[in-house]
N, C-alpha and C positions, 0 to 999 in steps of 0.2 A: 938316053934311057927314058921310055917314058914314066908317067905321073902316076898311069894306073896302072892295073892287070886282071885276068879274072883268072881267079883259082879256084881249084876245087877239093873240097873237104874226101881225104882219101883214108880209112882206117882212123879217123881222129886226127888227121896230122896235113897241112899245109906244109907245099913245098914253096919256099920261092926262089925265083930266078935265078942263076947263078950272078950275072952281072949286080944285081944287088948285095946276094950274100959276098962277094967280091967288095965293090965298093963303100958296105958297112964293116970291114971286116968281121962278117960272119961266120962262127963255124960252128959243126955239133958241138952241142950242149949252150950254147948260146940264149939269154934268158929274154924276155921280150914283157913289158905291160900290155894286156891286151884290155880297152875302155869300150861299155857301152855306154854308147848315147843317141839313148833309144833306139836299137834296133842299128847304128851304123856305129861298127866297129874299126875301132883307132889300133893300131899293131905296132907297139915302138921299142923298140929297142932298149932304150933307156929307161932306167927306174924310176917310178911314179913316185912323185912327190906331194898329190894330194892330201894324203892320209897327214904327214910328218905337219903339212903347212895347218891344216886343219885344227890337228894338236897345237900349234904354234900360236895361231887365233885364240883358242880355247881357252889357253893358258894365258895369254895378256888378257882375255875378259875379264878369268877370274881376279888376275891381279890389281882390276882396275875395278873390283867389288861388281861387276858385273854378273847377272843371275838373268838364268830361264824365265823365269817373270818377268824381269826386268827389260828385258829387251822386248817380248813378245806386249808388254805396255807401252813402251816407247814406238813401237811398231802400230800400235794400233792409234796411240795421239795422231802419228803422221801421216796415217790412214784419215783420220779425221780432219786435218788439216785440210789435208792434199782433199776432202770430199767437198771442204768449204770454199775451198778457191773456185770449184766450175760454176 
């Protein structure tokens, strides 16, 4: 099976292959994340866990008294750091 394919956008809807939809067990109604990154799209099957991990981050920041300030300060120390070392 190969790695790529080139498909084309038909009424809004991409087909693909049967040997894929086969080996991912695909069938209608099958749901997919589809990622841009920038302009090169990722198409997975699997449900995206960015957003959940992101929240998951978020939430130890604040429990570690962590603030928008506070980091974007700490960002800019290391900015300055990292300017003195060259």
């Amino acid at each position: 099976m190969p790695d790529t394919i080139k498909v084309q956008l038909v009424q809004g809807a991409i087909t693909l292959p049967p040997t894929w939809r086969e080996a991912y067990d695909l069938g209608p109604g099958a749901s997919f994340t589809l990622l841009d990154l920038g302009g090169v799209f990722v198409l997975s099957p699997r449900q995206s866990e960015i957003d959940d991990l992101a929240d998951r981050i978020a939430q130890t920041l604040v429990e570690h008294g962590e603030t928008l300030e506070s980091m974007q300060q700490a960002l800019r120390e290391e900015r300055e750091r990292y300017a003195g070392q060259s």
